[in-house]
C-alpha positions in Angstrom: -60.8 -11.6 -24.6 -63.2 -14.5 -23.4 -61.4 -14.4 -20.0 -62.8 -11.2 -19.5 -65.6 -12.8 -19.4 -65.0 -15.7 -17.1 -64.7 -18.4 -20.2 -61.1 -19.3 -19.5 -60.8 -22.0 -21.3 -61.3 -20.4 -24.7 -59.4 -17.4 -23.8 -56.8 -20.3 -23.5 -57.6 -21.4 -26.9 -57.5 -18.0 -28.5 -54.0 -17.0 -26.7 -52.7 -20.3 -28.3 -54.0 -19.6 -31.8 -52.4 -16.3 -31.4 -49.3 -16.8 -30.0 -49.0 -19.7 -32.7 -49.5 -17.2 -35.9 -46.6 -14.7 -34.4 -44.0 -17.4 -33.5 -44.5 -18.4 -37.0 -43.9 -15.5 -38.6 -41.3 -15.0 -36.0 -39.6 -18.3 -37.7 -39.6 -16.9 -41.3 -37.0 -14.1 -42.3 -39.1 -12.8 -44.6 -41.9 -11.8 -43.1 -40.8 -11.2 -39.3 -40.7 -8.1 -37.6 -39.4 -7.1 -34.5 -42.3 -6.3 -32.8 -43.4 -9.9 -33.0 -41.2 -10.6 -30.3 -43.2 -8.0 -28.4 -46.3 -9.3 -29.4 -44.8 -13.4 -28.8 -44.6 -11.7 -25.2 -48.3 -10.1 -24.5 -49.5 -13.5 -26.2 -47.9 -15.5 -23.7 -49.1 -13.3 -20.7 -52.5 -13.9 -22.1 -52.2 -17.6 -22.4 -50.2 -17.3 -18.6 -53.0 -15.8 -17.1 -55.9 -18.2 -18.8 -53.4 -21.1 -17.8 -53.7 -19.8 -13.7 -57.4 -19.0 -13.8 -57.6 -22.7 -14.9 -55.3 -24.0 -12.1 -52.8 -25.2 -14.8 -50.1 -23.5 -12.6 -47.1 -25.5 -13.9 -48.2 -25.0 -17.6 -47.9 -21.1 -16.7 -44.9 -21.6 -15.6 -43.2 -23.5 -18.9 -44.8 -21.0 -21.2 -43.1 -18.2 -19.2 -40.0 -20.4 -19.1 -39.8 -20.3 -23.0 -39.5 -16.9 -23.3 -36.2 -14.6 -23.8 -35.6 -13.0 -20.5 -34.5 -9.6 -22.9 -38.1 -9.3 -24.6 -40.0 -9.5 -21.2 -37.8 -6.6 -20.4 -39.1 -4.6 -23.7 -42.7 -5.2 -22.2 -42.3 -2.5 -19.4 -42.3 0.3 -22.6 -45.5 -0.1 -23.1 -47.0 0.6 -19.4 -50.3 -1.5 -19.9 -48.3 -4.2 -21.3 -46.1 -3.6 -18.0 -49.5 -4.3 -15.8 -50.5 -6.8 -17.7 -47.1 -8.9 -17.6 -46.4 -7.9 -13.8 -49.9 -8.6 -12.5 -49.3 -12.0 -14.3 -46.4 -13.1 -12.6 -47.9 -12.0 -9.4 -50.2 -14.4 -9.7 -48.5 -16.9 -11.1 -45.9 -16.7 -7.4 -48.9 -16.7 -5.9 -50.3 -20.0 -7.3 -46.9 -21.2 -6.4 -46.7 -20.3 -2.7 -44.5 -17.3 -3.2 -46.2 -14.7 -1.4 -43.4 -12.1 -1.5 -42.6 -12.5 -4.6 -46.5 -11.9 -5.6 -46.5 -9.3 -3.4 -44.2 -7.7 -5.3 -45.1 -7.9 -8.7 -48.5 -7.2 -7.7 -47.8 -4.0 -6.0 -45.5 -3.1 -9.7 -48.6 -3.8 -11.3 -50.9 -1.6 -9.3 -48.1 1.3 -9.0 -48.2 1.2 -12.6 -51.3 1.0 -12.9 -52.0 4.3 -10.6 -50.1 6.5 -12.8 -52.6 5.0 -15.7 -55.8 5.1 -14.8 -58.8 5.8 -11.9 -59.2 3.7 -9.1 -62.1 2.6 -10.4 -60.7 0.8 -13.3 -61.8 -3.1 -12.7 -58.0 -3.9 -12.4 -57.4 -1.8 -9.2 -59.7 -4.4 -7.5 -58.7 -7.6 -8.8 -54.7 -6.4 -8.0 -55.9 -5.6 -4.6 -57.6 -9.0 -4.0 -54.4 -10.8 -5.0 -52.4 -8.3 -2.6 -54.6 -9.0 0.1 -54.3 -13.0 -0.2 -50.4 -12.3 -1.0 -50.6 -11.0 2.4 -49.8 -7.4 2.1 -50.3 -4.8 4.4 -52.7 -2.1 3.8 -49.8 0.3 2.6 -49.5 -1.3 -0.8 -53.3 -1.0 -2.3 -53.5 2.1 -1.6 
């Protein structure tokens, strides 16, 4: 995605033209499925994360807020779907002053993410710079 490459505001743009196709098709019987919901989910967490890159914390925040507590739940099948979503809301309690509760999800995320892939995925040190301004110890980034 664009935010991969540092161009958060059209990875904003993309998540919203996304997530606007599946909540569509979410809203008509006859062509929704239920993995839309899923998909409604890993949309948002897109759009969540371009939102905090961008400082648009309390945006974040309502986007996450319109989502059904039961299909963020469904996210942690998929265990990259589970980084993806957990490493968000770390960030998103840490762009709200919430360092334990960053700390965390963050430290989810990277568990996760262990059992996944090598410690030189890109991801290992981005969750380990957000641990270490979360204030954690040592203990969880390794």
């Amino acid at each position: 995605l664009a935010g991969g490459q540092g161009d958060w505001a059209k990875a904003e743009s993309l998540a919203r033209e996304q997530l606007a196709g599946f909540e569509a098709r979410q809203r008509d019987p006859l062509r929704s499925i239920p993995r839309d919901r899923i998909s409604i989910v890993v949309s948002t967490v897109g759009l969540m994360r371009a939102l905090i890159e961008q400082g648009k914390t309390k945006e974040a925040r309502a986007a996450l807020d319109r989502l059904d507590p039961a299909d963020l739940r469904t996210v942690d099948v998929v265990p990259l779907n589970s980084v993806s979503l957990h490493r968000v809301l770390g960030l998103l309690a840490l762009a709200e002053g919430q360092a334990g509760l960053a700390r965390q999800e963050l430290g989810m995320a990277r568990n996760t993410l262990s059992k996944l892939c090598a410690p030189e995925h890109p991801w290992f040190a981005e969750l380990d710079a957000a641990l270490e301004r979360a204030g954690a110890d040592e203990s969880l980034r390794d």
